[in-house]
VEXDRENMI-805418 format. One record per residue (C-alpha): x, y, z; residue in three letters; residue number from 1. Coordinates in steps of 0.05 Angstrom, whole numbers, plus 5000, padded with zeros to 4 digits. Layout:
BEGIN
c1 = X c2 = Y c3 = Z res = ALA n = NUM
...
END
This chain:
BEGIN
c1 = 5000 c2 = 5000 c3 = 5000 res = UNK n = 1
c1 = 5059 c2 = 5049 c3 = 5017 res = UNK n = 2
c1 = 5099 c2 = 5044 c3 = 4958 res = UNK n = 3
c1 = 5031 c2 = 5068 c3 = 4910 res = UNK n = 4
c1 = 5037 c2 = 5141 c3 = 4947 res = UNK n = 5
c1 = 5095 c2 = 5145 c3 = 4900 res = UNK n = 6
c1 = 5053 c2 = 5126 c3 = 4838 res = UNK n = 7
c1 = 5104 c2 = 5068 c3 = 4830 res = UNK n = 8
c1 = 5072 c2 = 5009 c3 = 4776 res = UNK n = 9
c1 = 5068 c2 = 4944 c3 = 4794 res = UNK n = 10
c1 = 5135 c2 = 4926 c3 = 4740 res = UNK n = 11
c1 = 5179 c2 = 4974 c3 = 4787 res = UNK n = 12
c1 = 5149 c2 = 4938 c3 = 4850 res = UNK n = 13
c1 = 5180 c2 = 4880 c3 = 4835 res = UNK n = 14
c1 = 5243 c2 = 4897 c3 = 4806 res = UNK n = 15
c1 = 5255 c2 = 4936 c3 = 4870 res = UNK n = 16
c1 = 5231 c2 = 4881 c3 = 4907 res = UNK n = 17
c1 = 5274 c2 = 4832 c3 = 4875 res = UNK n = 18
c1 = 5334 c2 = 4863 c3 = 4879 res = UNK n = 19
c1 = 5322 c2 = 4870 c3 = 4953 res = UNK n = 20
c1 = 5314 c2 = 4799 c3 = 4967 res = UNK n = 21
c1 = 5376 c2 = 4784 c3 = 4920 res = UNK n = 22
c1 = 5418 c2 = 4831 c3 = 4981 res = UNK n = 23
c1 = 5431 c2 = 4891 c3 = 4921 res = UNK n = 24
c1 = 5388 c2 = 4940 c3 = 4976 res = UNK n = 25
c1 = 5432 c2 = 5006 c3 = 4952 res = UNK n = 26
c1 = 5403 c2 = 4979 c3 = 4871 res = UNK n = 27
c1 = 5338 c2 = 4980 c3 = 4902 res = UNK n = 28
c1 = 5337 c2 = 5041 c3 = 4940 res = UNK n = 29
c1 = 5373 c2 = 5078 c3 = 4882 res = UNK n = 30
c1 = 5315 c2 = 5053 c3 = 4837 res = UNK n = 31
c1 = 5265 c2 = 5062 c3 = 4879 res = UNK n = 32
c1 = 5287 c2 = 5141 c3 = 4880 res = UNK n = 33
c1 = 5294 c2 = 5148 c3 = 4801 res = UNK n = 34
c1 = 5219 c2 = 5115 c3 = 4787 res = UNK n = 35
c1 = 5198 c2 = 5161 c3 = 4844 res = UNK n = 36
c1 = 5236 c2 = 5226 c3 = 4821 res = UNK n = 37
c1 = 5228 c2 = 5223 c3 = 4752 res = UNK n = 38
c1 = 5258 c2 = 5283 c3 = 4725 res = UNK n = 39
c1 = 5322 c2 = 5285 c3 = 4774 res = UNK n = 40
c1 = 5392 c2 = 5287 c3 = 4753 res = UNK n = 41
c1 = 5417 c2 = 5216 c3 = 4755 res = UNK n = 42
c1 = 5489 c2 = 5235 c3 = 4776 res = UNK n = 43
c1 = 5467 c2 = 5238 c3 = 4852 res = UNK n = 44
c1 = 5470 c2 = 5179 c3 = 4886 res = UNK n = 45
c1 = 5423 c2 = 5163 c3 = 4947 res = UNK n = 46
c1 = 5434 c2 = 5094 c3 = 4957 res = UNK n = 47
c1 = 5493 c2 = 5098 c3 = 5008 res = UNK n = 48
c1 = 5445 c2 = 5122 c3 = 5075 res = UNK n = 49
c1 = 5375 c2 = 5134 c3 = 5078 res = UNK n = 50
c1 = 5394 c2 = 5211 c3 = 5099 res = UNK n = 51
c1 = 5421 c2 = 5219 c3 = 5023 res = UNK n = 52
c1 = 5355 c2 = 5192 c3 = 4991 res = UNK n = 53
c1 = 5307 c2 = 5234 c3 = 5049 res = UNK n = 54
c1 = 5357 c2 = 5304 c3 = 5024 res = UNK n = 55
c1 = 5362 c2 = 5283 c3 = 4962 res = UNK n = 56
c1 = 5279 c2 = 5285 c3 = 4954 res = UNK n = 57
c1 = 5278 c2 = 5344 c3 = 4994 res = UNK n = 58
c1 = 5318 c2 = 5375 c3 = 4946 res = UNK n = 59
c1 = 5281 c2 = 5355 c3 = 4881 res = UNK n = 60
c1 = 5218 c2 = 5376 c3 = 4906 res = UNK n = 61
c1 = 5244 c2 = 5442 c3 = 4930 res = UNK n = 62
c1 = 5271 c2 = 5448 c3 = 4863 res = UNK n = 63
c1 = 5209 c2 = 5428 c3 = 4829 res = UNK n = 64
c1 = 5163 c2 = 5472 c3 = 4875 res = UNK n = 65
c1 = 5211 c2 = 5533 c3 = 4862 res = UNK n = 66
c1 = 5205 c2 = 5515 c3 = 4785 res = UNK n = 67
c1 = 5130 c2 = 5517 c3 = 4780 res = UNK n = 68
c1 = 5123 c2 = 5581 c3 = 4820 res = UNK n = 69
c1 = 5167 c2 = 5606 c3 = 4766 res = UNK n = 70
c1 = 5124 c2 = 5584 c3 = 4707 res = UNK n = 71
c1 = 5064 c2 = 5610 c3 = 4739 res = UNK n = 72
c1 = 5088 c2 = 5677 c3 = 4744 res = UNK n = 73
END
């Protein structure tokens, strides 16, 4: 139930799910952060502590908040 508040689909579910259960947890998180951050810049990496992927999203929404105040000026 959690994971569809970040509009993932069912295909990116289970790859992140699988490559949890296979012990590749940093794949997964780093994953789970690019389906659910779509237009981000994939040279940051949030896999390493969950602090990098919380800033990290903190960060892209800022930036994506900041961007559509901009556009609707």
């Amino acid at each position: 139930m959690f994971a569809y508040t970040f509009y993932l689909l069912g295909d990116d579910i289970k790859q992140i799910t699988e490559k949890a259960k296979e012990g590749h947890y940093q794949v997964a998180c780093q994953y789970h952060f690019n389906v659910s951050h779509p237009l981000h810049n994939h040279v940051e990496s949030v896999s390493s502590h969950p602090n990098s992927w919380f800033n990290a999203s903190v960060n892209y929404y800022k930036s994506k908040n900041s961007s559509n105040s901009k556009e609707n000026r």
